[in-house]
Structure formats: structure tokens, C-alpha cells
N, C-alpha and C positions, 0 to 999 in steps of 0.2 A: 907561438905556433901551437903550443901545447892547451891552451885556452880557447883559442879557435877553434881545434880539435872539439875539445869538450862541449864548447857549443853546435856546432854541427850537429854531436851526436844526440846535445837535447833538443833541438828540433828536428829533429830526424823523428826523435820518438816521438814526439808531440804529433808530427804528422801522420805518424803510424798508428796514435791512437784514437788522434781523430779519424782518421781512415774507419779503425775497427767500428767507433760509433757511429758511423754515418751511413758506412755501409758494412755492415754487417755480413751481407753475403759472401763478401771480396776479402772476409779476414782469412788468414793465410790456414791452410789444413795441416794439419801436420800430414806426411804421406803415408802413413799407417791406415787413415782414413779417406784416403782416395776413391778408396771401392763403392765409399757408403755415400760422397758425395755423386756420383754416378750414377748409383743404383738409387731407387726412390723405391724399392722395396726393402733396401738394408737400412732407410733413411725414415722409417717409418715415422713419425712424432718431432722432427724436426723442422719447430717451428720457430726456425730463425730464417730462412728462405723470404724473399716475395714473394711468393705463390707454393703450395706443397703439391709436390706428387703426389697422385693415386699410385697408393702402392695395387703392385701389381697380386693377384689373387688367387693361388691355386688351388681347385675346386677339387674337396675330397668323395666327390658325390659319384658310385661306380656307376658305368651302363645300366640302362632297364634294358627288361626283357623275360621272357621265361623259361626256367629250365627244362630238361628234358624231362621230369618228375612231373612240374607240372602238367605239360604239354598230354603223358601219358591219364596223367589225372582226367583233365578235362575230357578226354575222347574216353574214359571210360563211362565218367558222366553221362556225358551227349550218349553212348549206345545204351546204358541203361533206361535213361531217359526215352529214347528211339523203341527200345522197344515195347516196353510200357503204353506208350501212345499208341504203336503198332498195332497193339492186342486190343488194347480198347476200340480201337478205330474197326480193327477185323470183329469185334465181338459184334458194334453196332450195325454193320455191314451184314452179317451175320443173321442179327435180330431183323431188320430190315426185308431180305431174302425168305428169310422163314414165317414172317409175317403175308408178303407176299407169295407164297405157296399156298399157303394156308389159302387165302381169300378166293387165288385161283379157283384150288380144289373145293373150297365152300359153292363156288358161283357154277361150275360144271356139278357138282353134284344135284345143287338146287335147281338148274333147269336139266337135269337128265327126271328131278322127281316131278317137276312141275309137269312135263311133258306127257311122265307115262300117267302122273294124275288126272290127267284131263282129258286122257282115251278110256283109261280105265271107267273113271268116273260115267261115262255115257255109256257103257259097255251094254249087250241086249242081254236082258234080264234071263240070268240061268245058262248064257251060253260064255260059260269060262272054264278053263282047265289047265290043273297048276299040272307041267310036263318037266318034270326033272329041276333044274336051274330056271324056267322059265316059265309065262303066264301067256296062254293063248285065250282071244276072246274074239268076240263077235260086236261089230261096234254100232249103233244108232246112229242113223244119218239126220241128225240136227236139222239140217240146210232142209231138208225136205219135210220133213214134220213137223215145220215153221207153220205150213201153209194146212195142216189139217188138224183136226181135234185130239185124234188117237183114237176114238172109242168109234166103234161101227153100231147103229140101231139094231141092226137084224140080231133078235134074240138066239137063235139058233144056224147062222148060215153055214153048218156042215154038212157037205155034200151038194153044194151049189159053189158056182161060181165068181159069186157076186158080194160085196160087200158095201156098204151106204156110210160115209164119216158124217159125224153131227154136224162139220160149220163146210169141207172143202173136198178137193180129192188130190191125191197124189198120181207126178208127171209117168208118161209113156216109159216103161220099163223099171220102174221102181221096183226094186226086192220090197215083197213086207213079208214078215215072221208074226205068224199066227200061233199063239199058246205053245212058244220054247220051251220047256222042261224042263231038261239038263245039256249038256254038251254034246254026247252023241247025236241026238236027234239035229240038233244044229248041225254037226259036222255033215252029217250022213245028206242035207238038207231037206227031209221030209215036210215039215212045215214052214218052209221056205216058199215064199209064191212069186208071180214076177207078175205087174200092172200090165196087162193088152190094150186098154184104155186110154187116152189120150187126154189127161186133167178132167173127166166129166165125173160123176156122182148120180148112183152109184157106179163103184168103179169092178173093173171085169178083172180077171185072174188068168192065169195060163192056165190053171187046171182047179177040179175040185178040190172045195176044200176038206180037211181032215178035219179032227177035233175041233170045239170051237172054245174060246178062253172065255172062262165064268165072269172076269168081270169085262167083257167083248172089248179086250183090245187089243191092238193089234199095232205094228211099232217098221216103221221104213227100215233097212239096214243099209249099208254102206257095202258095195261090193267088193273088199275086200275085210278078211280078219285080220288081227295084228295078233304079232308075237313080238312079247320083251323077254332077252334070255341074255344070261349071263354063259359065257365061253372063254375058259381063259379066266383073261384080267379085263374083261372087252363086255359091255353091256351095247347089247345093240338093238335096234328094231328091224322086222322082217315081217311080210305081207303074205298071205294067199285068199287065192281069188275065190270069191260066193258064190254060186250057182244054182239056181231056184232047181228042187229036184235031183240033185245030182249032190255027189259027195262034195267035200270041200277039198280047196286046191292045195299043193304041197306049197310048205314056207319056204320064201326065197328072197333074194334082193338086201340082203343085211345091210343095215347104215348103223355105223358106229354112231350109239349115245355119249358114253361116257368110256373112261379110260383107266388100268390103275384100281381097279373092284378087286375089292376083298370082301369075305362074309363081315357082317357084324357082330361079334363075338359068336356065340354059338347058334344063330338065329338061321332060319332058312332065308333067302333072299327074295320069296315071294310064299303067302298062306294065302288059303280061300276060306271063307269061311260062310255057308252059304244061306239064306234069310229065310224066315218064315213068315206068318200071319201078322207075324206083330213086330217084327222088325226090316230092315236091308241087309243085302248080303255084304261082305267087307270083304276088300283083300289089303292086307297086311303086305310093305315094301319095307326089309333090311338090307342096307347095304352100307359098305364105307368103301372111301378112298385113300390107297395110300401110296406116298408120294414123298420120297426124300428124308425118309424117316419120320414124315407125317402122316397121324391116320386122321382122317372127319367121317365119322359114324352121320347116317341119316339113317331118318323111320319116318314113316308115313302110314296112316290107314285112309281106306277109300271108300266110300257107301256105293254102291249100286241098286238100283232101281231092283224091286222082288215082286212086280207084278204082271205077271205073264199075257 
């Protein structure tokens, strides 16, 4: 029995070790290591398994995100940032606006000059008068002295009533001014005459005439004068009426030229300065506009005719 015994128990072992070589996974744990056979993360490198677990893998990596430090950060950035842009953006805004004023006030100033240039400029020789802020004249009717020479033949026709042009005549009621002088005479209109005549040659007068101009000519007028006068900040035109014989009419009817006049530096806003044998008379135009904290100074001088 006791032989028996002993063999039993060496093949008992024998089976138990072949057991552990064959299978390997099934040899016995001790139970200290129960945990680690379970866990395949306390089992890490245990490479006597058929297959290993992934151990399992706790990520030391915190939250993203930003603090409140930065969060202040940033928005302080962006309103620096913001306003920066802000000011630039208002400056070009700015430049932009003040560019366009500018060109406004340049383009109103230049047809307020071009306008009173071109009344001026035909104005009837010697009948102008600088009144205060403003410039009264008496103006040449172009349209009508298209159609005649200007000069009359008759050497002497003072005290008749007739007059002869070299090539045409002028229509039924034309004003013409014979040897103007200065502004009074104009105003008053003593040599002021008005055509009775109907386009023929020579042509007939309302009445005798006065004086007669040395070098015989003689000039249609427009029935009204003009006045350009500064009032205020307000540059305007205004008219009265011509009347052959009779005084001249009171200025009336104002239309705003221009807007925003101020002197130009210390200069009057209108000079006459009046011609002799050898030159034309001039009138002298200063003025500026100011507007938004912008000034545009203009000057102009204007020749008129000096032959009476």
C-alpha cells in the first residue's frame, strides 16, 4: 500500500507538470496573485498568457481651456486693437469729408467768379461804381451788337437825331449809350438813347443827341444794370432797370451767388480801377469761402473795354 501510495503521487506530479508545460496559463496562482491575474493592468508584461491584455491607461492630460486671465487678456487686446482701427478708419473718414468740402467750396466759389467774370467783363465802358461791399455796372448787350459794326459815319451827329452804323442797324427799342463817361451820367441816363427805328440804317433816336464820342462809337446796352454785393456771409446778384433819359432804377430781385464769403485777408471784395489811352479799366474780385473750418481764397482781375 505504501508503494502504491508513492506512486500515485509520482504520477500525480508528473501529470501536474506536464500540465504546467503544456499549459502554462492553467498553472495554479498562488491567491496572493489573484488580483493581478484579473486585472490586466496590474498584469502588465506578463507574457506567459495566450494573448496579453491592453493594459488599461490613465490619461494624465488636464482639461483645455482658458482662464479667466486670459479671456481678460484677449478682450483687452481686441479693444485696443478696436480702437486703433476705429481712429484710423475716423481719420480717413475724416480726410475724405474734408476733401470733399474743400472741392464743393472750390466749385461754388469758381462759378460764383466765372459768372460775375463774364458780366463784368462786357460791362459798358466807364459806367461802374464800386458801392460799399459791392460793384454796380451797366452791361453791353452782346446779342444785339452781333448784328452791327459799333462805329456810326457821321463825324459829328450831336444835336440830331440820327445815327448811320458801317455794315447793319439795331432792332425797335434798343437802348444805345453814346460817349458814357463815368457812372453818374450813366445812372442819371443822359446819354442813354432808345432806337424809334425798326432794324433800318441809318437809324432814328428818341431824342437829340448830346455829345458825340471821338472815336464815333457807340455800344447797344442791356436794360437792366447789375449789382454783385456781398451782405452778410451771402454774395448775391441784383438788377435795375435802364431807362433812355431817365434816372436809373432801384436794385432789386437778389439771387444768392454764393454762400459762406468772407473777406480775403485784408483785401476789399471788389476794386475799380479805371483805364486810360493806353490801357483798360480793371476791376479787382477778392473773396474766400469758409466752411467747416475751411477757408479757399479766390482772386480774379477783369479787363473792360475803355473806349467810350
Amino acid at each position: 500500500m505504501h508503494m502504491k501510495t508513492n506512486n500515485q503521487q509520482k504520477l500525480s506530479l508528473q501529470i501536474s507538470v506536464m500540465a504546467d508545460r503544456s499549459f502554462p496559463s492553467f498553472r495554479r496562482t498562488p491567491e496572493s496573485s489573484v488580483p493581478a491575474f484579473l486585472d490586466p493592468g496590474v498584469r502588465r508584461g506578463d507574457n506567459t498568457l495566450p494573448f496579453q491584455f491592453s493594459p488599461q491607461k490613465h490619461s494624465d492630460k488636464k482639461q483645455s481651456g482658458f482662464t479667466l486671465i486670459e479671456l481678460i487678456i484677449v478682450v483687452v487686446l481686441l479693444g485696443i486693437i478696436g480702437v486703433m482701427g476705429a481712429s484710423f478708419i475716423s481719420e480717413a473718414f475724416k480726410g475724405f469729408f474734408d476733401t470733399d468740402v474743400r472741392m464743393e467750396m472750390y466749385e461754388e466759389g469758381k462759378s460764383s467768379m466765372v459768372r460775375m467774370e463774364r458780366e463784368i467783363h462786357i460791362a459798358l465802358p466807364n459806367a461802374v461804381q464800386i458801392n460799399g461791399n459791392g460793384i454796380e455796372f451797366g452791361v453791353v448787350d452782346e446779342n444785339s451788337m452781333a448784328n452791327v459794326f459799333g462805329q456810326y459815319t457821321e463825324t459829328s451827329p450831336g444835336g440830331g437825331t440820327t445815327i448811320t452804323d458801317r455794315t447793319g442797324a439795331l432792332p425797335l427799342n434798343t437802348l444805345v449809350s453814346i460817349y458814357n463817361t463815368e457812372w453818374p451820367i450813366f445812372s442819371n441816363g443822359s446819354r442813354t438813347y432808345r432806337v424809334t427805328s425798326n432794324g433800318v440804317n441809318p437809324m432814328t433816336l428818341d431824342r437829340n443827341i448830346g455829345l458825340s464820342s471821338p472815336y464815333q462809337r457807340f455800344y447797344a446796352v442791356r436794360s437792366d444794370a447789375v449789382r454783385f454785393s456781398v451782405v452778410g456771409t451771402t454774395l448775391s446778384r441784383s438788377t435795375a432797370t435802364v431807362t433812355a433819359g431817365t434816372n436809373l432804377g432801384v436794385f432789386g430781385g437778389a439771387q444768392t451767388v454764393a454762400r459762406d464769403i468772407i473777406p480775403s485777408g485784408a483785401l476789399p471784395y471788389f476794386t475799380y480801377n479805371p483805364g486810360n489811352s493806353t490801357r483798360n479799366s480793371v476791376v479787382s474780385i477778392h473773396f474766400a469761402i469758409s466752411r467747416n473750418g475751411e477757408i479757399v481764397n479766390f482772386h480774379k482781375e477783369v479787363q473792360i473795354r475803355n473806349v467810350p
